[in-house]
Each structure stands twice: as structure tokens, then as C-alpha cells.
VOGU-3710 file (C-alpha; in Angstrom, 3 decimals, decimal comma):
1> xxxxxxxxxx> -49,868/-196,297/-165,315  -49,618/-199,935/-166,867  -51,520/-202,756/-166,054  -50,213/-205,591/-164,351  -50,643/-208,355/-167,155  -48,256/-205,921/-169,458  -45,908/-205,554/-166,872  -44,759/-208,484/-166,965  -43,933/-208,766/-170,962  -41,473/-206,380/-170,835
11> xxxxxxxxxx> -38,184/-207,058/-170,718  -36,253/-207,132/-167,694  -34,505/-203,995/-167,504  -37,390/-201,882/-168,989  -39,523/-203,661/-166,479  -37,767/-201,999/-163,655  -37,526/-198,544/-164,989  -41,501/-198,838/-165,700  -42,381/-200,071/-162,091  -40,153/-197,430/-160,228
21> xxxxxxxxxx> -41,836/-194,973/-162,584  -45,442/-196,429/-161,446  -44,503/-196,771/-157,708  -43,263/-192,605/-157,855  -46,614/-191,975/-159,348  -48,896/-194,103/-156,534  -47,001/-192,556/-154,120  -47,493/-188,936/-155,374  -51,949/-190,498/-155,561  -51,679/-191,283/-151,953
31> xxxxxxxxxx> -50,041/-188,249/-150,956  -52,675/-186,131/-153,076  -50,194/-184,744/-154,852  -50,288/-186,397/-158,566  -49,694/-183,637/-161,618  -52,349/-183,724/-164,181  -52,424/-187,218/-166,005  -50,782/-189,151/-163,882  -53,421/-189,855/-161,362  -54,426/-193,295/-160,842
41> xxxxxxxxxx> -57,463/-194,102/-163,092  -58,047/-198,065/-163,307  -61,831/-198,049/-162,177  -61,773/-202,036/-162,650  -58,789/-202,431/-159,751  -58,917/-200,180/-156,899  -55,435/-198,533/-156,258  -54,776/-200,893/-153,516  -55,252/-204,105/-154,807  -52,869/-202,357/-158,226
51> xxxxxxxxxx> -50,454/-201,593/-155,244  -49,908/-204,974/-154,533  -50,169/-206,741/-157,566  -46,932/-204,307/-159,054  -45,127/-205,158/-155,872  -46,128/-208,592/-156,277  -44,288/-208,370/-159,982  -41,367/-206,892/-158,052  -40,905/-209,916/-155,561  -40,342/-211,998/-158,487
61> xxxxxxxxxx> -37,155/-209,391/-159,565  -34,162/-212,039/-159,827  -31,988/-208,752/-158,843  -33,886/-208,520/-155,669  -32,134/-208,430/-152,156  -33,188/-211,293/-149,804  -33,514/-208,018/-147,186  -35,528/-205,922/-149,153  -38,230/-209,303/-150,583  -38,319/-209,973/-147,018
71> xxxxxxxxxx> -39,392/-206,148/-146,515  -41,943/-206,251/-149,664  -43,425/-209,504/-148,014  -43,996/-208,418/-144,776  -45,507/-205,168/-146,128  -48,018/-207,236/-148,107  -48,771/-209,153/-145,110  -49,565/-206,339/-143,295  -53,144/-205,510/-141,732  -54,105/-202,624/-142,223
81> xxxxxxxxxx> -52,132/-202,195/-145,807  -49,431/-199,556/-145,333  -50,186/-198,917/-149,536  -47,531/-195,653/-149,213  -44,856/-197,357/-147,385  -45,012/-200,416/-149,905  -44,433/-198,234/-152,979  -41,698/-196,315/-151,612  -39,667/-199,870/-150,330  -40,331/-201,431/-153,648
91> xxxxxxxxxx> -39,487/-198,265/-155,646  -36,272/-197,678/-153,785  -35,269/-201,077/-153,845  -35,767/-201,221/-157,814  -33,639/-197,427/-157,811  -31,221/-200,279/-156,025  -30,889/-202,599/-158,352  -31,234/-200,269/-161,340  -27,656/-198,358/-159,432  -29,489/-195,369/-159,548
101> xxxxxxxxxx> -29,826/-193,631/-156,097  -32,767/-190,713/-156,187  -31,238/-187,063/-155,070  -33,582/-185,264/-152,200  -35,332/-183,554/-154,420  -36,012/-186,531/-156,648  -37,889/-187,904/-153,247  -41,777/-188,196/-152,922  -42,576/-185,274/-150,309  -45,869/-184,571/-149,116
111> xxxxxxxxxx> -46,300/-180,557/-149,109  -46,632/-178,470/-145,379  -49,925/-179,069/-144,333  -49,722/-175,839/-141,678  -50,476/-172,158/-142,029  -49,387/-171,041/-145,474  -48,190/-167,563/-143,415  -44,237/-167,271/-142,374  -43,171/-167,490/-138,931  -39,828/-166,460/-138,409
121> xxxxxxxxxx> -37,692/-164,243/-136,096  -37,481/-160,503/-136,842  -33,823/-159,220/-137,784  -31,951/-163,023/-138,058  -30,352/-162,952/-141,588  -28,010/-164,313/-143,227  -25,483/-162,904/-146,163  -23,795/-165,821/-148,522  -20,903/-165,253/-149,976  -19,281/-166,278/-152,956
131> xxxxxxxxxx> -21,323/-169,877/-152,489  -20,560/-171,636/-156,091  -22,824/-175,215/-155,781  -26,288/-174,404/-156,625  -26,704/-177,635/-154,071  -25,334/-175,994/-151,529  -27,159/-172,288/-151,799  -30,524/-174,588/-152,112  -29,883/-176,208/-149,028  -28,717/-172,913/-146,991
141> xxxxxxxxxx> -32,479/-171,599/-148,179  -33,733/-174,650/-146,912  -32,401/-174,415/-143,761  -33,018/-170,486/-143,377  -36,698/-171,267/-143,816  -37,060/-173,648/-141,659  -34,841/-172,516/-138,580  -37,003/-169,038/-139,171  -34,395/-166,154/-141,136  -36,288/-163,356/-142,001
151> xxxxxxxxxx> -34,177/-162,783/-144,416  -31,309/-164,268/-146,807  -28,990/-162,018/-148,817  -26,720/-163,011/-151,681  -23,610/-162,034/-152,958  -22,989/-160,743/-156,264  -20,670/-163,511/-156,582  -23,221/-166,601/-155,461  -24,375/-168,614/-157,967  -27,973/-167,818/-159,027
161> xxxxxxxxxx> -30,692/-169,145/-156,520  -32,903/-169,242/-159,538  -30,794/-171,906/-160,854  -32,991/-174,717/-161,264  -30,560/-177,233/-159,476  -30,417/-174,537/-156,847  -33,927/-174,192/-156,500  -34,815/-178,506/-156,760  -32,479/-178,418/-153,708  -34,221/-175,790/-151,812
171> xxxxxxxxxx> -37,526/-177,315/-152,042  -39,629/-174,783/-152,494  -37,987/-172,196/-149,726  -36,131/-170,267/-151,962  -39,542/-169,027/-153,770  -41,233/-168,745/-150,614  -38,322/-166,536/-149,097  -37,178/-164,666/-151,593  -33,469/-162,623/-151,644  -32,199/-159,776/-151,968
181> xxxxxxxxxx> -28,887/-159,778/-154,114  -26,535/-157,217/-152,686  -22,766/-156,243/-152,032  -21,084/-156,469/-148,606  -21,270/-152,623/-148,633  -25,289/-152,655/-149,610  -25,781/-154,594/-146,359  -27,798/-152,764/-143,931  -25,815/-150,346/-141,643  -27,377/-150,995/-138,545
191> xxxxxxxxxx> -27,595/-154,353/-138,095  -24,743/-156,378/-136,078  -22,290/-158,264/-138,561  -20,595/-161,477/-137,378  -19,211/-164,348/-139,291  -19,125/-168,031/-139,129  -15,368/-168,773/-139,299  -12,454/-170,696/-138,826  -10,583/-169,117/-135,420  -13,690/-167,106/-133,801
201> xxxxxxxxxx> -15,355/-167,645/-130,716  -16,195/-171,424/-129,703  -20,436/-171,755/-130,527  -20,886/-172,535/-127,139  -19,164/-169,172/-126,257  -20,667/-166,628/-128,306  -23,276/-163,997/-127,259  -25,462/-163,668/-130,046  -27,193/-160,754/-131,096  -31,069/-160,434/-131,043
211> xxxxxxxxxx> -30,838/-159,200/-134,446  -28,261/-159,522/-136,931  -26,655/-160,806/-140,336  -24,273/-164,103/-140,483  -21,940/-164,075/-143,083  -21,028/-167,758/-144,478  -18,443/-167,523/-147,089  -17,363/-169,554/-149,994  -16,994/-173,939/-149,859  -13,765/-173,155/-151,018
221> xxxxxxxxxx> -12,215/-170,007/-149,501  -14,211/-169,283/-146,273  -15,423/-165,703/-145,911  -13,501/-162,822/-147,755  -10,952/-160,582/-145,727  -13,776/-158,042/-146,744  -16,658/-159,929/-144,964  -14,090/-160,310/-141,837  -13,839/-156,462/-141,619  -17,551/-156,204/-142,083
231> xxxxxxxxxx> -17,891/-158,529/-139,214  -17,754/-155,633/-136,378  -19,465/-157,921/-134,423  -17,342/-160,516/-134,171  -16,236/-164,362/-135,392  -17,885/-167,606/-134,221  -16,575/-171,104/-134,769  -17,925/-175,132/-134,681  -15,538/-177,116/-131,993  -14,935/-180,008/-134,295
241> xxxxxxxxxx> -12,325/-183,187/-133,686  -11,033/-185,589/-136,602  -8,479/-185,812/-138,975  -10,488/-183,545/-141,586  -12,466/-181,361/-139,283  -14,289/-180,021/-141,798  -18,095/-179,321/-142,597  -20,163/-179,028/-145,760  -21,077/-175,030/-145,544  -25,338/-175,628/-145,422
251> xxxxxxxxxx> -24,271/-178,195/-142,647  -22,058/-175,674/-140,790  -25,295/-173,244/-141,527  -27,949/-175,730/-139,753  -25,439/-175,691/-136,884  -24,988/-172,392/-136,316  -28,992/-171,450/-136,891  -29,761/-174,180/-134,187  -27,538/-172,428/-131,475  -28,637/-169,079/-132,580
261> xxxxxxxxx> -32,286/-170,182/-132,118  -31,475/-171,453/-129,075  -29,910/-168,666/-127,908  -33,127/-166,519/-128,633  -35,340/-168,732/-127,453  -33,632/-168,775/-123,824  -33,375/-165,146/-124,042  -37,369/-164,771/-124,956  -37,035/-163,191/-127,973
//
């Protein structure tokens, strides 16, 4: 981190790349969660009173928005100091000005405090197939973890989940998961198939099983004629209205997990 005093010699455009930079790294103090070297270490200022000097600095920003100064200032004003909250207004509204809008995994996280031990439902799986955008795959990891998949298979096709794009999307689920890379064939013979597709059975309609294996098919192409065969279990659909009536496929995931959950949950499994 800078001090202050040098802060403000730089020039302009530096200025703000410097001070997002600083505000990312008092946010990751806070949260406990600095990486070697880039805790905070001024013993003259304590991190607070640094905290609002910087965002002081940023006030001053001729590029600033009347909505996010009035923000800053109220922050400041504040009793008692919400120190976190500051740095992440100030840093996103410098991101603003700077035209550069963080990704999700470019965003200050703090880690799962809870049980470091999985908790998920025996049997629920998923197979993806064909999925091309390491975004995408990351996300459908995501959301597998946290709806509670035992289990995610991927197609031979699928990009790699240990693609680092891929794996900056999953935060973190994708090592704590794990996968199994397989064919359609290599999928376990006696668990229920079903897919989520275009023409099946409204999600409001379907019976799901207590233990099966969703395949979700391609962004581009939907699931294979193959994976519809495999699918002795059946198709299930998402109602949807508008001119497009179409969802992102980790989207269309999320939904269908949530109903599936739902569906075991009022069945007590």
C-alpha cells in the first residue's frame, strides 16, 4: 500500500488505478483474507483512519458521480465506521470511472465460514454436455455445489473444468467437487436419466426422481439426439414468455436444481 501524501502526486489516471488497487487490498485485510505482502502494515496510521484518508483522496476525483460522493460522504459520516463497505463503494466507483467493470470472480469474497464437510443429497447428478464457455461450466459447478449434487459428470466434449477461466468462475466448487469425465454410455446404468429440454414436461409438472442424472446440453445445440435416447426417464422444460424465451444454460441449471430440491425436500428425502 501507498501512503496518502504520495497518492496524491500521481497523475490522474495512475491515481485511480493505484487507489482501486489499495481499496481491493483493505478489503481483502478486513475480510482476513490478504495473500502474503499485501497486508496492511502502516503502524503510524491505523487501517481505519488510512481507510478514510484514501477515500478522502477519492472525493476529490473530478470524474466522480454526484451519487456515488454523496455515497463516500455519508459512509465517512457514519458512526460506527462501516471501513469494508467504504472501500468497496469507493473502489467500485473508481472501476466506474476507470470503464472497467470487475467480473464475479474479480469480486472481494469472504471464504464459507461453516463446516468444511459436504452436505449434499445422495444420487442428484448432473451430466454436461458439449458445454463450450469455460464461464458457463464454472458457474454450473457453482451452482451444483451449492444446491447440493453429489456429483457432476462431464462430457468428453466440455471444455476443461480445469481451465483457469472455468475454474475463476466456479469459485472454488469445482476443486471442492471434483468430476468425473465420461461418455453418455460410461454413465451409470442404474440411475434414472432425464433431460432439461426444449418440449418436455412443464417444471411444475414433472415427478422427479429421488436419485438421478440431468443432462444439460450444449449453449448452442441443446442436448444431443444421443442424450435424448439416454433420457429413459423422461424430458423437463422452463415455462418461459417473451420474444426470446431463452435462458443462459447455468441459469436454466439453478432453475431446475431449485425445483428438484424442492421436490425432495417435500418428499423427505
Amino acid at each position: 500500500m501507498i501512503a496518502p501524501e504520495r497518492l496524491y502526486q500521481l497523475k490522474e489516471g495512475q491515481k485511480r488505478r493505484k487507489l482501486a488497487l489499495t481499496f481491493g487490498e483493505l478489503e481483502r485485510d478486513i475480510l482476513g483474507i490478504a495473500e502474503k505482502g499485501t497486508a496492511y502494515n502502516f503502524k503510524s496510521m491505523p487501517r481505519e483512519e488510512y481507510t478514510k484518508a484514501v477515500a478522502g483522496i477519492v472525493l476529490k476525483d473530478p470524474g466522480l458521480s454526484s451519487h456515488s460522493a454523496a455515497e463516500i460522504k455519508s459512509l465517512l459520516a457514519s458512526s460506527p465506521f462501516d471501513e469494508l463497505r467504504t472501500c468497496n463503494v469507493a473502489r467500485n466507483a473508481l472501476l466506474e470511472i476507470l470503464g472497467t467493470f470487475p467480473a464475479e470472480w474479480d469480486l472481494v469474497i469472504a471464504p464459507h465460514s461453516g463446516t468444511t464437510k459436504r452436505d449434499f443429497y445422495p444420487g442428484v447428478c448432473v451430466f454436461a454436455e458439449d458445454i463450450r464457455s469455460p464461464f458457463n461450466l464454472g458457474s454450473i459447478f457453482r451452482t451444483a455445489e451449492a444446491m447440493g449434487c453429489e456429483k457432476v459428470y462431464v462430457s468428453p466434449g466440455c471444455t476443461s473444468p480445469e481451465q483457469s477461466k472455468a475454474v475463476r468462475s466456479g469459485m472454488g466448487c469445482i476443486e471442492t467437487m471434483g468430476f468425473t469425465r465420461c461418455s453418455l454410455d460410461e454413465l451409470p446404468d442404474d440411475m434414472p436419466v432425464f433431460t432439461l429440454e426444449t418440449g418436455g414436461t412443464p417444471l411444475g409438472e414433472f415427478i422427479f426422481p429421488r436419485k438421478g442424472i440431468v443432462i444439460i446440453g450444449s449453449e448452442e445445440l441443446g442436448v444431443s439426439p444421443e442424450g435424448l435416447r439416454r433420457a429413459s426417464y423422461g424430458h423437463v422444460s422452463i415455462p418461459m414468455k417473451g420474444l426470446k424465451a431463452s435462458l443462459n444454460v447455468g441459469v436454466a441449471f439453478g432453475i431446475l436444481m431449485q425445483a428438484w430440491i424442492n421436490f425432495l425436500q417435500t418428499a423427505g428425502a
